[in-house]
mmCIF file of the C-alpha atoms, coordinates in Angstrom:
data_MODEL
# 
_entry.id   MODEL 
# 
loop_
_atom_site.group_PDB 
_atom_site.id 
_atom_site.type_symbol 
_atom_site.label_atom_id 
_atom_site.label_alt_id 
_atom_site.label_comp_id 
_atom_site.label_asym_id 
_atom_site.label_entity_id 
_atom_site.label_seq_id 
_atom_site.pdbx_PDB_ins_code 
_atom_site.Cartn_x 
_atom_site.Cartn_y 
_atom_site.Cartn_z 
_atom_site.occupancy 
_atom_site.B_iso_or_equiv 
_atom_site.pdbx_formal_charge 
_atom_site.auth_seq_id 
_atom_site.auth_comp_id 
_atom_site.auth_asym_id 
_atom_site.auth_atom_id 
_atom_site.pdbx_PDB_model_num 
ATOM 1  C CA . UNK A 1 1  ? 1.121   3.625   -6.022  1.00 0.00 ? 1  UNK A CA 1 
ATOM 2  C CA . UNK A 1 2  ? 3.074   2.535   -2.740  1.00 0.00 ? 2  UNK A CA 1 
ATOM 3  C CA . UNK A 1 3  ? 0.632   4.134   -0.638  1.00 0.00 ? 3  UNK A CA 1 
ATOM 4  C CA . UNK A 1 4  ? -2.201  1.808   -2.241  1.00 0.00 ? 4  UNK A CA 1 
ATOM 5  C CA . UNK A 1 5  ? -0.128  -1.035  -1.631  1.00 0.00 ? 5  UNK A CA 1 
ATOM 6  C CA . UNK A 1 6  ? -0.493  -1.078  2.448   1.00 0.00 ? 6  UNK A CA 1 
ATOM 7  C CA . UNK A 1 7  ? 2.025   -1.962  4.437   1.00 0.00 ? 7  UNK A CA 1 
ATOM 8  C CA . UNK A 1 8  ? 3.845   -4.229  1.759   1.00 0.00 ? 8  UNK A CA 1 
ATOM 9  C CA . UNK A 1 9  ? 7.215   -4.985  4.211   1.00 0.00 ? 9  UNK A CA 1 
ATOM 10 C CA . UNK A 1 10 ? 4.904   -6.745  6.697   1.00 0.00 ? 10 UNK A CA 1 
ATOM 11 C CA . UNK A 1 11 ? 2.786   -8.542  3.927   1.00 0.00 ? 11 UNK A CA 1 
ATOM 12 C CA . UNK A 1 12 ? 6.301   -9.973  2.299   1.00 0.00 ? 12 UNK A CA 1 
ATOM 13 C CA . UNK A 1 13 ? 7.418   -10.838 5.506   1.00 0.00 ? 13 UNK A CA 1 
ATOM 14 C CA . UNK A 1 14 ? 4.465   -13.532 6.136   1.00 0.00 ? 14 UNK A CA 1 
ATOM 15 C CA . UNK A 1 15 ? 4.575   -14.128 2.447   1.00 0.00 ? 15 UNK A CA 1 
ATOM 16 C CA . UNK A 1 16 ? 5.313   -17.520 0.606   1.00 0.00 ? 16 UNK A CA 1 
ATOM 17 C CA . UNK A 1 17 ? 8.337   -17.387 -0.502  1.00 0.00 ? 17 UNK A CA 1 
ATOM 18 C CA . UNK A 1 18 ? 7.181   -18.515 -4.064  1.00 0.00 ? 18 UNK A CA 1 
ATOM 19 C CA . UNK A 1 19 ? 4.484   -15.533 -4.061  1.00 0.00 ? 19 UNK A CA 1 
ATOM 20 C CA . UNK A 1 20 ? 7.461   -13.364 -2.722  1.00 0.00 ? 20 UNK A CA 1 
ATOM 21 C CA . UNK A 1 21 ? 9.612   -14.122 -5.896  1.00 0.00 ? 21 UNK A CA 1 
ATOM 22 C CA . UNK A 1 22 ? 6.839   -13.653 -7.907  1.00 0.00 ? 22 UNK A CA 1 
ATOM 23 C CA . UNK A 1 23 ? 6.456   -10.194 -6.504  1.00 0.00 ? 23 UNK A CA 1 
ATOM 24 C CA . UNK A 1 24 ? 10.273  -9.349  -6.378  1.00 0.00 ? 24 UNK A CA 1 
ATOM 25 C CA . UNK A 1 25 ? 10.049  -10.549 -10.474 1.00 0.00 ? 25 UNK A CA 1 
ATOM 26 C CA . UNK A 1 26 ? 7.214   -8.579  -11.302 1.00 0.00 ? 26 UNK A CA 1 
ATOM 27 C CA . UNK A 1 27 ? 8.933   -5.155  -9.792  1.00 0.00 ? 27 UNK A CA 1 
ATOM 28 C CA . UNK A 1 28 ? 12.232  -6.523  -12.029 1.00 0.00 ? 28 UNK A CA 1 
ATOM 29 C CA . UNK A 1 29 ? 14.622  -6.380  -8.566  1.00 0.00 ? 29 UNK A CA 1 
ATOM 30 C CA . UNK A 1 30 ? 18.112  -7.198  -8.997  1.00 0.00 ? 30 UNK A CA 1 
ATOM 31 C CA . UNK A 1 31 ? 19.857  -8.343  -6.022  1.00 0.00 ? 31 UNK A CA 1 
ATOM 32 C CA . UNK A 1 32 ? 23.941  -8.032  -5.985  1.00 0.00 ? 32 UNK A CA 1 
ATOM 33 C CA . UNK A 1 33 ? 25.924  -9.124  -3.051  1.00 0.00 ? 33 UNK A CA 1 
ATOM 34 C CA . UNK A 1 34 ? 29.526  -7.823  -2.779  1.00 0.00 ? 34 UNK A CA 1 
ATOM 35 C CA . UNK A 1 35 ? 31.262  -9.860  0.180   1.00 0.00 ? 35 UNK A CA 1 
ATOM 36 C CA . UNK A 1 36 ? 33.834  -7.899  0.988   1.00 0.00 ? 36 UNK A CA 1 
ATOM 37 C CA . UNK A 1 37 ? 31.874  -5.337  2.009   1.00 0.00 ? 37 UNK A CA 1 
ATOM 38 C CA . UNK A 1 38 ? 28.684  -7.158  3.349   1.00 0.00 ? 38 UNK A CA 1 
ATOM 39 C CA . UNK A 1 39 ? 26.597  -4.965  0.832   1.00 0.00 ? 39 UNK A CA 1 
ATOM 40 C CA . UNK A 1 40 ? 23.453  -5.805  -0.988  1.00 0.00 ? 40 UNK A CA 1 
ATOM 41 C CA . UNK A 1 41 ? 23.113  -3.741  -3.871  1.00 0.00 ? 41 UNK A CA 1 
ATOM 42 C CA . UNK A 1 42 ? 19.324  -3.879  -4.721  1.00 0.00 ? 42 UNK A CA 1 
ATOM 43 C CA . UNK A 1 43 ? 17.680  -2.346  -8.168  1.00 0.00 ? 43 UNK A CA 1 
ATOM 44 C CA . UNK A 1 44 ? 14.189  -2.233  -9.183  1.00 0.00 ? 44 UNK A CA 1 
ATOM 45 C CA . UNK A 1 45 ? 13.048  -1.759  -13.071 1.00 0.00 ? 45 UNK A CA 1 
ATOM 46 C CA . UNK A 1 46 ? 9.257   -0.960  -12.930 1.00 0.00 ? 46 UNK A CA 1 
ATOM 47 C CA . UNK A 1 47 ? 7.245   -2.308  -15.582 1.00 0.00 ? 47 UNK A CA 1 
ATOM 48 C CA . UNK A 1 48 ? 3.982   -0.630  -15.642 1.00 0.00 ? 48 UNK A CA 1 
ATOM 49 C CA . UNK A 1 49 ? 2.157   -3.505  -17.444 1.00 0.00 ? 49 UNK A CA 1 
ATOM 50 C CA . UNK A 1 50 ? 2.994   -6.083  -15.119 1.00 0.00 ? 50 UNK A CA 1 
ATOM 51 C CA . UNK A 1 51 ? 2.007   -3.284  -12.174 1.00 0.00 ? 51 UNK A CA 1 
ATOM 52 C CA . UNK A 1 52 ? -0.935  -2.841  -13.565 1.00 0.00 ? 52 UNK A CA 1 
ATOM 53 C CA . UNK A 1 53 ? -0.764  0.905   -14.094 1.00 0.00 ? 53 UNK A CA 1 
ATOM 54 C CA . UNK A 1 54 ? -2.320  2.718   -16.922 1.00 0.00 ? 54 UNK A CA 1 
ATOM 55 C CA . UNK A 1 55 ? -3.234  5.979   -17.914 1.00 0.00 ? 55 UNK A CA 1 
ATOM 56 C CA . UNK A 1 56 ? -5.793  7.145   -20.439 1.00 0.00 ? 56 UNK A CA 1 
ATOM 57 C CA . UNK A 1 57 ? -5.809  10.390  -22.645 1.00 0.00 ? 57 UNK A CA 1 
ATOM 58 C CA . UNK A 1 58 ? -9.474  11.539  -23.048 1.00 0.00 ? 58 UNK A CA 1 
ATOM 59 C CA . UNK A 1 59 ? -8.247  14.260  -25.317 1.00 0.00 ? 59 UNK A CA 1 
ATOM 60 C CA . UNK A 1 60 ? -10.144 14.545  -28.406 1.00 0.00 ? 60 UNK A CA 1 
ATOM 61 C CA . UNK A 1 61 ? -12.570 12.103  -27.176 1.00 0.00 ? 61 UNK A CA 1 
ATOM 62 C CA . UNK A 1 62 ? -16.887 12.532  -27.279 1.00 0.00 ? 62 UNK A CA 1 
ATOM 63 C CA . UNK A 1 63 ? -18.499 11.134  -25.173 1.00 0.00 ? 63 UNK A CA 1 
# 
């Protein structure tokens, strides 16, 4: 899947910023900032129907 994509850092980073929170939704990323220790704690929860992924069993199937 993140091979299809391209190079998706350079795409975000010319991005508008509207289409790049509609991307960063989509994926379900979380940002957390903890000050004291200049971290950003970042989680994704992939959705594969907002992706766009799916996956068909032909088993049992005639054609």
């Amino acid at each position: 899947m993140i091979t299809s994509l391209g190079n998706i850092r350079d795409a975000l980073a010319d991005a508008d910023p509207q289409d790049k929170a509609d991307v960063y939704q989509n994926l379900g990323l979380r940002l957390t900032y903890e000050p004291g220790k200049q971290l950003v704690r970042a989680e994704a929860q992939l959705d594969p129907h907002k992706l766009g992924i799916w996956s068909v069993s032909e088993r049992g199937l005639d054609h």
